[in-house]
N, C-alpha and C positions, 0 to 999 in steps of 0.2 A: 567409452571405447567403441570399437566401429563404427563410428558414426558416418561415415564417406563423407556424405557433405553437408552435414551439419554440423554447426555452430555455437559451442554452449558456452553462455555466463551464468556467473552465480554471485547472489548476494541475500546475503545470509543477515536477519536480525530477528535476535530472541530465539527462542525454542523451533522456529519454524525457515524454512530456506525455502527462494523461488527459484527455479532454472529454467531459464526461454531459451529457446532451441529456433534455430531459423535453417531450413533447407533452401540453400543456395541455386538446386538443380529443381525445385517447383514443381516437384513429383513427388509422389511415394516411393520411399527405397524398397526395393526388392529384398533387402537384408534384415536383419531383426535388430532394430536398436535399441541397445543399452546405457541405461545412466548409474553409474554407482558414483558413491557417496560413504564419506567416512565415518558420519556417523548411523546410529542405529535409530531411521525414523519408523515410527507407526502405521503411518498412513498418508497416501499425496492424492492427488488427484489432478488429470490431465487435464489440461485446457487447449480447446484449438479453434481457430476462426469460425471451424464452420458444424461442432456440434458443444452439446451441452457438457459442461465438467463430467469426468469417468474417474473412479475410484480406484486405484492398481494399489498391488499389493506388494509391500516388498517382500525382496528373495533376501536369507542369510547370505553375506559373502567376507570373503577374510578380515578385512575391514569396515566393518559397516553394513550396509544394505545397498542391493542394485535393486532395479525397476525396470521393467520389460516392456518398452513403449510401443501402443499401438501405431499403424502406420499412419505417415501426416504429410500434406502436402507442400505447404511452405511456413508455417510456425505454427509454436506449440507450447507449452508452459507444462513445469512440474511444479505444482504447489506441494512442499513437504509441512508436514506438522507433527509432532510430540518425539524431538529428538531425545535418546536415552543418554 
């Protein structure tokens, strides 16, 4: 959710799910972007072109867990792992 101009798929196999994110506008948003997600994972780690994987932590939320993405300029990956 508020993603402005970003772009999420997701594909999910086994206990773990990827989601790449692609900003359309090839900037940093000015907004704080959010991913949630219906299940309750453990831990993901961001991926983006141009530094090394980051570790985020998910936030409780009604269903599941969100994840409070650093900012990125045109793509980016949520690697999830140890869905509950």
């Amino acid at each position: 959710f508020n993603a402005g101009s970003v772009y999420v798929t997701c594909a999910e196999r086994g206990p773990g799910a990827v989601i790449q994110l692609v900003n359309f506008a090839r900037r940093e948003s000015a907004n704080q972007i959010s991913v949630a997600v219906s299940k309750s994972y453990a831990q993901a780690r961001f991926h983006t072109l141009a530094a090394d994987p980051a570790p985020l932590k998910p936030v409780p939320a009604a269903r599941g867990v969100e994840f409070h993405l650093p900012p990125f300029a045109l793509y980016a990956a949520l690697e999830l792992e140890g869905a509950k």
